[in-house]
N, C-alpha and C positions, 0 to 999 in steps of 0.2 A: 473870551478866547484870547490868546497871546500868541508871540511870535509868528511876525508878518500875517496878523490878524485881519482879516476884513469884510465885515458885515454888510449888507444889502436889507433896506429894508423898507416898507412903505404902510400907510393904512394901519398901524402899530401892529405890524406882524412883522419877520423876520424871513425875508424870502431866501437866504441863505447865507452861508460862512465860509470862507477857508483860512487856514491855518497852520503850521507848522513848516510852512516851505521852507526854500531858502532864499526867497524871496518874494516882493507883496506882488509882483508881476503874475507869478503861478500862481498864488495866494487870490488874487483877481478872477483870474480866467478861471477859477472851482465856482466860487461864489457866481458868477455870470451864469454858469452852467446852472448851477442849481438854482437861480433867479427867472432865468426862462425870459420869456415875455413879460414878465411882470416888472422888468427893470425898467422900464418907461417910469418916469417920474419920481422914482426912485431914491432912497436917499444911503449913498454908503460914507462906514464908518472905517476907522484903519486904526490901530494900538499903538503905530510908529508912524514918522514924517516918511515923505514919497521924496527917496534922495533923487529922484527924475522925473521929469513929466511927459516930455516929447518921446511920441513914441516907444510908452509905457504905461503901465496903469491907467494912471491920472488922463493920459489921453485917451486910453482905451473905452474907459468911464466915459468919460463925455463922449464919444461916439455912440457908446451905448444905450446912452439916453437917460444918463446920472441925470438928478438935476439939482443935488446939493452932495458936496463932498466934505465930511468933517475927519481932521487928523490933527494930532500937535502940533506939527509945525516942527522948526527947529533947521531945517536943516540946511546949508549954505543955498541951495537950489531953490530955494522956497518961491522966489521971484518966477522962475520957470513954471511952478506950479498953477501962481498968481497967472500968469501971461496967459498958462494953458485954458487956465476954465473964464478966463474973461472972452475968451476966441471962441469960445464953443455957450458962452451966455449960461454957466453952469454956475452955481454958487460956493463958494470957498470958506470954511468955517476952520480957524486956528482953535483949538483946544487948551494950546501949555500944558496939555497933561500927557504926558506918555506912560503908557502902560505895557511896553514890549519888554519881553523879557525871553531870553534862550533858557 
């Protein structure tokens, strides 16, 4: 899936997606929904970097009980991202690969 893509997944199953927002925030809040309960432990994926973390996604995730977040990377904030999942003991995975696309 593309644009502000972001996968939820555990146990190699896919507990859900969202997609096409206009941004990975909303893009977030689908996938949670259709992740349910089962997002404990949890591992999500994103097509593009998280240009925020505080008090967005990236935090959101980790309150939800992410427990590994992989994206490319890339974006001047990246540091904020770092800051965010080391505070919440959630793991941060750089890709270099981006796949976003409108």
């Amino acid at each position: 899936i593309k644009s502000n893509a972001i996968v939820i997944a555990k146990d190699n199953c896919m507990l859900g997606m969202g997609s096409g927002q206009p941004n990975r925030l909303e893009s977030f809040r689908i996938v949670l929904r259709k992740a349910g309960d089962e997002v404990k432990g949890a591992a999500l994926a994103s097509d593009a970097f998280f240009p925020f973390a505080w008090n967005d996604a990236v935090e959101e995730a980790c309150q939800s009980g992410i427990s590994v977040i992989a994206e490319p990377g890339g974006s001047i904030r990246d540091a904020d991202g770092i800051d965010c999942c080391k505070e919440y003991g959630v793991s941060l995975l750089f890709t270099n690969v981006r796949h976003f696309r409108h």
